[in-house]
VOFIZA-432253 format. One record per residue (C-alpha): residue in three letters; x negated, y negated, z. Coordinates in steps of 0.2 Angstrom, whole numbers, plus 5000, padded with zeros to 4 digits. Example, Ala and Ser with C-alpha at 12.3 -4.5 7.8 and 13.67 -1.06 7.14 Angstrom:
residues 2
('ALA'; (4938; 5022; 5039))
('SER'; (4932; 5005; 5036))
end
This chain:
residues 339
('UNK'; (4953; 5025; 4937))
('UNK'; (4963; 5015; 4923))
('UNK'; (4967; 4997; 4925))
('UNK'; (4987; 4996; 4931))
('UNK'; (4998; 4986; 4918))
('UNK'; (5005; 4969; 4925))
('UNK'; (5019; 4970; 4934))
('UNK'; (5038; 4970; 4926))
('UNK'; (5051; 4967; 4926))
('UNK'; (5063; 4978; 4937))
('UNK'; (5079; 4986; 4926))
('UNK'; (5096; 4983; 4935))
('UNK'; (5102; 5000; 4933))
('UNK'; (5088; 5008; 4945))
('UNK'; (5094; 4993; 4959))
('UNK'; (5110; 5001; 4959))
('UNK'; (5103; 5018; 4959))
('UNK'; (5091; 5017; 4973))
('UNK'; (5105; 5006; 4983))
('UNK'; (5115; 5025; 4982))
('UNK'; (5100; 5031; 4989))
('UNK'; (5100; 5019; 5004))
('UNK'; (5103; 5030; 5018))
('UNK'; (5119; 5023; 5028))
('UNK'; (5107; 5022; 5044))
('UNK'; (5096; 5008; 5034))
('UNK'; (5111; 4999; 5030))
('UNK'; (5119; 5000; 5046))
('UNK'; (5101; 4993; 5053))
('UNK'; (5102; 4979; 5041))
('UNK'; (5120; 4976; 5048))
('UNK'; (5114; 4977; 5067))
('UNK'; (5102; 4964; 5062))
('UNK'; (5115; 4953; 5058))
('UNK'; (5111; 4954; 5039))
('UNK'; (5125; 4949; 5026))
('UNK'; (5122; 4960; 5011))
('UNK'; (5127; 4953; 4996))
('UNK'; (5133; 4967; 4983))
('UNK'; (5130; 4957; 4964))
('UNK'; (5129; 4967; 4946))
('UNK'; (5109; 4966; 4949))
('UNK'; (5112; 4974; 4965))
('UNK'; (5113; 4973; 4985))
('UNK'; (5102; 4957; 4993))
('UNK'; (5100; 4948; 5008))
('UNK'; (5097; 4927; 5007))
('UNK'; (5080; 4923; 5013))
('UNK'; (5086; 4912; 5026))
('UNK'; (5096; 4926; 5034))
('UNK'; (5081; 4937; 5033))
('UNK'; (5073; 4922; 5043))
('UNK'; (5086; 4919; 5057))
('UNK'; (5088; 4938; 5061))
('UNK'; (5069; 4940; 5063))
('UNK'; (5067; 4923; 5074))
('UNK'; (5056; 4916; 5059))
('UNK'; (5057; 4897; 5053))
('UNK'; (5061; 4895; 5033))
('UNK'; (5052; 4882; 5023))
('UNK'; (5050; 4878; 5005))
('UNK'; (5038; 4863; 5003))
('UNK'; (5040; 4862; 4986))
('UNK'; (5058; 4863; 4976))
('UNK'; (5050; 4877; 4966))
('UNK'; (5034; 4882; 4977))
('UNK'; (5037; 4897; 4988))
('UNK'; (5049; 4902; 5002))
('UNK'; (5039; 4903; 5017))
('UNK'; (5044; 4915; 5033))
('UNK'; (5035; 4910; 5049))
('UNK'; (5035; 4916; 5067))
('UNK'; (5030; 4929; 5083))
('UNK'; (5011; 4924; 5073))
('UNK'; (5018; 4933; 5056))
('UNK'; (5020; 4925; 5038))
('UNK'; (5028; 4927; 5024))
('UNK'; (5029; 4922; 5008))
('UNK'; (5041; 4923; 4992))
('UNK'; (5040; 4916; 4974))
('UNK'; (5055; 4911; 4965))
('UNK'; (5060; 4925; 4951))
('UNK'; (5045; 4933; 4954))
('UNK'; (5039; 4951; 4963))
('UNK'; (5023; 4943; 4970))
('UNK'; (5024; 4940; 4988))
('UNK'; (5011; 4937; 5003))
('UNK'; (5013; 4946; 5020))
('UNK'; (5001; 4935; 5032))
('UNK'; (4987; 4930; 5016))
('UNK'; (4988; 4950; 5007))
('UNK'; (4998; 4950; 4990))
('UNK'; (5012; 4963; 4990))
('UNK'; (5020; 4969; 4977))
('UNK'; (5041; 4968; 4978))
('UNK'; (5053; 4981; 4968))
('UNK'; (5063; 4968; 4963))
('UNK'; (5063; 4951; 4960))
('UNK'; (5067; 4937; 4972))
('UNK'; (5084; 4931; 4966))
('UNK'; (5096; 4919; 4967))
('UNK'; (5114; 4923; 4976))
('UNK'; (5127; 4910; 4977))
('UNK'; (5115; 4897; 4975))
('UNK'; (5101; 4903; 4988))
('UNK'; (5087; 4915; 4985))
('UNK'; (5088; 4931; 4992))
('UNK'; (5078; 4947; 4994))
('UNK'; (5085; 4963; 4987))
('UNK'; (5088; 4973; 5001))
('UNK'; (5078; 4990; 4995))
('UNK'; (5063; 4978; 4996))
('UNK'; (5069; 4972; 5015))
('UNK'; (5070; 4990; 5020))
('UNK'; (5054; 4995; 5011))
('UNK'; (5043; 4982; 5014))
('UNK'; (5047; 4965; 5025))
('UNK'; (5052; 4980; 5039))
('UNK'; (5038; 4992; 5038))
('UNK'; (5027; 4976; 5039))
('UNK'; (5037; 4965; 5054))
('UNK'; (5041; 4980; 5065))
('UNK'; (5025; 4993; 5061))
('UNK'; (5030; 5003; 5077))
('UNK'; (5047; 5011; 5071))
('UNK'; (5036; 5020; 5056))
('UNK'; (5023; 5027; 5067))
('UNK'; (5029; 5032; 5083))
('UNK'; (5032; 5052; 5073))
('UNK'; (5012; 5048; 5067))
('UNK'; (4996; 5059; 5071))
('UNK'; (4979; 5049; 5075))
('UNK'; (4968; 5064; 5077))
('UNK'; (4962; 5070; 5060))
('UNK'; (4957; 5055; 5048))
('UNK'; (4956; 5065; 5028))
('UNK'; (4943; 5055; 5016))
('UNK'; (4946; 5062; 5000))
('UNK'; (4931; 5056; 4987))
('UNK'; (4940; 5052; 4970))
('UNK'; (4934; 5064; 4953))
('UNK'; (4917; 5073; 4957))
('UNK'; (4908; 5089; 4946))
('UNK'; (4914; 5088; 4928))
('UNK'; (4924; 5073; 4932))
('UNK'; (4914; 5058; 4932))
('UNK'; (4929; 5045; 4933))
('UNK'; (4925; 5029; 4928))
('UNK'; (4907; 5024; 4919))
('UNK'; (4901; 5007; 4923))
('UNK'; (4882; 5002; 4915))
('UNK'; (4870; 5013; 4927))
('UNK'; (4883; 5024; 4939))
('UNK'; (4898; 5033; 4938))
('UNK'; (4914; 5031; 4951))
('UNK'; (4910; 5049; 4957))
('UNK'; (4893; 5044; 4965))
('UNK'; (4900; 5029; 4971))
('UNK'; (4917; 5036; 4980))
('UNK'; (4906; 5050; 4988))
('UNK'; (4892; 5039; 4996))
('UNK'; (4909; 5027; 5002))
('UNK'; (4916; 5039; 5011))
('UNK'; (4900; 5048; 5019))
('UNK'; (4897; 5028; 5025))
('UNK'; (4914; 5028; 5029))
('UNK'; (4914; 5044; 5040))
('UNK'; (4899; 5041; 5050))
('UNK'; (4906; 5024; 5057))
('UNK'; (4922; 5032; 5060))
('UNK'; (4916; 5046; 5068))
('UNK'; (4901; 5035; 5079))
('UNK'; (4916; 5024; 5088))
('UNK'; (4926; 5042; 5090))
('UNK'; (4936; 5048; 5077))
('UNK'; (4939; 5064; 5071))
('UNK'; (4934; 5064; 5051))
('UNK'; (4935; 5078; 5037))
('UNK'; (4932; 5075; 5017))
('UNK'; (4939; 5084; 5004))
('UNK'; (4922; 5085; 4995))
('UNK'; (4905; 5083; 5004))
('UNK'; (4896; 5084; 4987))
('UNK'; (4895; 5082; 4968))
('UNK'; (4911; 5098; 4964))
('UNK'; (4926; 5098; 4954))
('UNK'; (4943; 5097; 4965))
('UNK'; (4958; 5099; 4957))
('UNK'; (4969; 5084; 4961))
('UNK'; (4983; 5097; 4965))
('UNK'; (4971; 5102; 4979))
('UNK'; (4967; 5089; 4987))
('UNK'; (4985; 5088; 4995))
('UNK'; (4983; 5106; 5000))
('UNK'; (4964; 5102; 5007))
('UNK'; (4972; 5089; 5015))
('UNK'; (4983; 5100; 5024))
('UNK'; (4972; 5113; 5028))
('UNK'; (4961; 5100; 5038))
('UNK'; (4973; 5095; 5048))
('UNK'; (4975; 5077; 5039))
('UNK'; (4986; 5064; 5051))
('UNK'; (4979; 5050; 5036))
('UNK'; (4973; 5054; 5020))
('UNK'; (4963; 5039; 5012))
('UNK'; (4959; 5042; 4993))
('UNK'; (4944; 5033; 4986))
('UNK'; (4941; 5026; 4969))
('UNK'; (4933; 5014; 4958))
('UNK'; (4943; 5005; 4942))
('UNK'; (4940; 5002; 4925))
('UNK'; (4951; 4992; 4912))
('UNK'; (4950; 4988; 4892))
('UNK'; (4950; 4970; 4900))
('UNK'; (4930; 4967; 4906))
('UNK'; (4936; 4952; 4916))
('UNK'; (4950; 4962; 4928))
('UNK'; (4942; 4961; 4946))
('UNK'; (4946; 4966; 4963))
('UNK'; (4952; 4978; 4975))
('UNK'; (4971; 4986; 4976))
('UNK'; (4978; 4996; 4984))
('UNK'; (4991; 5010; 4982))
('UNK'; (5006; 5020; 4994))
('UNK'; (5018; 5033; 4986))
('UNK'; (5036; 5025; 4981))
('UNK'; (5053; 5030; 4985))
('UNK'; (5061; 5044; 4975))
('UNK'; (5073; 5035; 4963))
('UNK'; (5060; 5015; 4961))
('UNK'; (5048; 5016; 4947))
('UNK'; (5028; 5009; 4951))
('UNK'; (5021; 4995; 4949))
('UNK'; (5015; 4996; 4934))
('UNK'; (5033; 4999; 4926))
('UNK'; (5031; 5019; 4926))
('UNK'; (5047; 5027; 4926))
('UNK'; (5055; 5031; 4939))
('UNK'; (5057; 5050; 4947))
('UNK'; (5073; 5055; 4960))
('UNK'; (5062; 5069; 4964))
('UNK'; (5059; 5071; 4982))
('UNK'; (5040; 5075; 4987))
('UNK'; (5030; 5080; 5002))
('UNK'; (5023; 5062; 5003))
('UNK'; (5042; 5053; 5003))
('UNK'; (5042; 5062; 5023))
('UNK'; (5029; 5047; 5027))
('UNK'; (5033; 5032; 5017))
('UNK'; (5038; 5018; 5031))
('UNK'; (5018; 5024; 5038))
('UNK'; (5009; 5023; 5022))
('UNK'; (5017; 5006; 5019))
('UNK'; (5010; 5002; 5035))
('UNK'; (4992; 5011; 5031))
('UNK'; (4991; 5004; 5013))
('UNK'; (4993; 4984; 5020))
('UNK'; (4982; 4988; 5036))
('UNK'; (4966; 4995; 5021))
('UNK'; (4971; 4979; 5008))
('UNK'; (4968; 4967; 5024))
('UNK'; (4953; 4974; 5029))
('UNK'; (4944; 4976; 5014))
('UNK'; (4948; 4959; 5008))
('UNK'; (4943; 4951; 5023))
('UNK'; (4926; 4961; 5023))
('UNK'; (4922; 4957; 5007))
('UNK'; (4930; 4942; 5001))
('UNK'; (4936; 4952; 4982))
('UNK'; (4950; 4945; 4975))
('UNK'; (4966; 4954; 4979))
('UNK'; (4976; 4964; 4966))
('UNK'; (4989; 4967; 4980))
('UNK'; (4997; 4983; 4989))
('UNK'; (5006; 4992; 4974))
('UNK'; (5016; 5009; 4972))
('UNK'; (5011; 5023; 4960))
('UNK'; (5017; 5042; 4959))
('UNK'; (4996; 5047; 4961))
('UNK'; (4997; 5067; 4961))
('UNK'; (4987; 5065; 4977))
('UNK'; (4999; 5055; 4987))
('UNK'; (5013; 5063; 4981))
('UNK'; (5005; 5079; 4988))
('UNK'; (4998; 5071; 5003))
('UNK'; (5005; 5081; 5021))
('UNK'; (5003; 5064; 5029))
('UNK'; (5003; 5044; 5028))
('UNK'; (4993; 5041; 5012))
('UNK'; (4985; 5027; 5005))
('UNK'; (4974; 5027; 4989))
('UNK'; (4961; 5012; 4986))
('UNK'; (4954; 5004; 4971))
('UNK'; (4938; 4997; 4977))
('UNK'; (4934; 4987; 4961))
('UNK'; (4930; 4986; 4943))
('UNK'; (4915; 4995; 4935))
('UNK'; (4919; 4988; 4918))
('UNK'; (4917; 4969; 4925))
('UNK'; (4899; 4967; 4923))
('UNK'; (4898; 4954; 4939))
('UNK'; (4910; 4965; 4951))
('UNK'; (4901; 4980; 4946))
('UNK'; (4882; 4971; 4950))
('UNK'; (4891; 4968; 4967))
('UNK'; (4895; 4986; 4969))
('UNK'; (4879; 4989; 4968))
('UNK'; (4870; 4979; 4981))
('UNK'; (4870; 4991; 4994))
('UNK'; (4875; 4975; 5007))
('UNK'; (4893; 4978; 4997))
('UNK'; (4895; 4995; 4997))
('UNK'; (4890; 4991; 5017))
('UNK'; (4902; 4979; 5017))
('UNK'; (4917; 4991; 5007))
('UNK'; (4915; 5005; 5020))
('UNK'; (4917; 4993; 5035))
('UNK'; (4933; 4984; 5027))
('UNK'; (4938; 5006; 5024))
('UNK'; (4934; 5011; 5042))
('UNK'; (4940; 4995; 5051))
('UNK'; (4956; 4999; 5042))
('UNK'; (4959; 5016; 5046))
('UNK'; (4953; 5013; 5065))
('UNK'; (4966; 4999; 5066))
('UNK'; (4981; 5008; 5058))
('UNK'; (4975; 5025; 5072))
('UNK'; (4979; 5010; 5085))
('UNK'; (4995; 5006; 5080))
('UNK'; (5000; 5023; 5079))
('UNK'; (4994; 5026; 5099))
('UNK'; (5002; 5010; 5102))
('UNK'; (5018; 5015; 5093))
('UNK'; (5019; 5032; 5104))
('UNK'; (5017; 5020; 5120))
('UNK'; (5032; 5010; 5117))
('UNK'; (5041; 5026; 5112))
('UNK'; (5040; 5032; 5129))
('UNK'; (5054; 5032; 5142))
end
């Protein structure tokens, strides 16, 4: 796939907007938490030392414009000054807006403590309505569509030999495990949602390989579908339209982190962060959807890597150790759901 712009920066009439969108429940959860919300022209935010006392974590800054570190209950997070860059325990993660400053403290805005710092502290509330049964690999491009070129492959080969590696662990420790393609064909990304569905999908992972006008862009990313009304990472603009993959965005949050963590600490690449885009797969997607970037084909070093069969070994372990550790949150969520 094409190499994601940079980050920028996020436009203060789509904070307002998606605070309209903020469901009261959210904001009253925020306000059971103990949460001051601050309202400001650039929007609703919570102080980052709040965030910390509500959640039992300690606040540090070490350095006077290093970042603001959240720790506690074996959790850490971190935030940059007037940046969207954070780290949730060592995995970049990429904010909506900002961290600002409110009446001389930095503050989170309170769309990104809903959307993110929740989904990530408190993984249970977004996946105790989760399936675990039916794990959907869905093999980026294929037929017609090579997808990215690198020197000596194409992404279709790679993606497809990925998720056969993928499939067999998964299904040798257990796991129920469909693909949307099984070999070299042409599938429409429109149906791919609908295949999807038609196999039952409780998780839908989308595989992929990058490519970028810039040969030194390296590393895996990973991507979950944004809220209706927040543009993507990259700065696309934003859509108020409701789709089918909105219905599981607190679980593909969760999903997307779990994949980023595993592949990183599998391989060692470096990491390009868990971002939002409006993919026509995971906006179709009948369940919790995450679609990976596995690496660049056009950086001549990461793509020799992607080569060596020990990587691609090591790329469907971080894949399959992912998804089996996100399936065991969802069981355990459904424990602690129980009366």
């Amino acid at each position: 796939m094409r190499f994601a712009a940079h980050p920028s920066i996020f436009p203060v009439g789509l904070i307002l907007l998606f605070a309209a969108l903020l469901g009261p429940c959210e904001t009253f959860a925020m306000q059971r938490r103990g949460l001051p919300v601050r309202s400001t022209p650039q929007g609703r935010f919570v102080q980052v030392r709040h965030v910390g006392r509500a959640y039992g974590m300690s606040l540090r800054q070490p350095e006077p414009d290093g970042p603001l570190l959240l720790s506690g209950q074996g959790r850490r997070l971190e935030f940059y000054p007037e940046s969207r860059r954070a780290r949730f325990d060592g995995v970049t993660v990429w904010l909506n807006v900002p961290l600002t400053r409110v009446r001389r403290h930095w503050a989170l805005s309170e769309i990104d403590l809903f959307e993110q710092v929740e989904p990530f502290l408190h993984p249970h509330r977004f996946l105790q309505q989760q399936g675990h049964r039916t794990v959907v690999l869905d093999p980026g491009h294929g037929g017609r569509d090579t997808g990215a070129r690198g020197s000596v492959t194409v992404e279709k080969a790679l993606t497809l030999e990925v998720a056969l590696a993928v499939a067999e662990r998964l299904r040798a420790a257990g796991h129920q495990v469909r693909l949307t393609r099984t070999r070299d064909e042409y599938v429409e990304l429109v149906d791919r949602g609908t295949r999807a569905a038609d196999l039952g999908a409780d998780l839908f992972v989308s595989l992929h390989f990058n490519a970028g006008a810039n040969a030194e862009a390296r590393g895996i990313e990973t991507y979950v579908l944004p809220p209706p009304g927040l543009q993507s990472t990259s700065g696309a603009s934003p859509d108020l339209t409701e789709v089918p993959g909105n219905r599981f965005q607190g679980a593909s949050r969760v999903l997307g982190f779990t994949l980023q963590r595993h592949l990183l600490d599998a391989t060692q690449a470096e990491d390009r962060g868990l971002k939002q885009a409006r993919f026509v797969v995971l906006r179709n997607a009948p369940s919790a959807a995450a679609l990976v970037e596995l690496g660049f084909l056009s950086n001549p070093g990461e793509e020799a890597l992607i080569l060596s069969p020990a990587y691609r070994e090591a790329l469907a372990e971080g894949l399959s150790s992912g998804i089996a550790d996100y399936l065991r949150m969802v069981k355990q969520a459904q424990l602690l759901a129980r009366p």
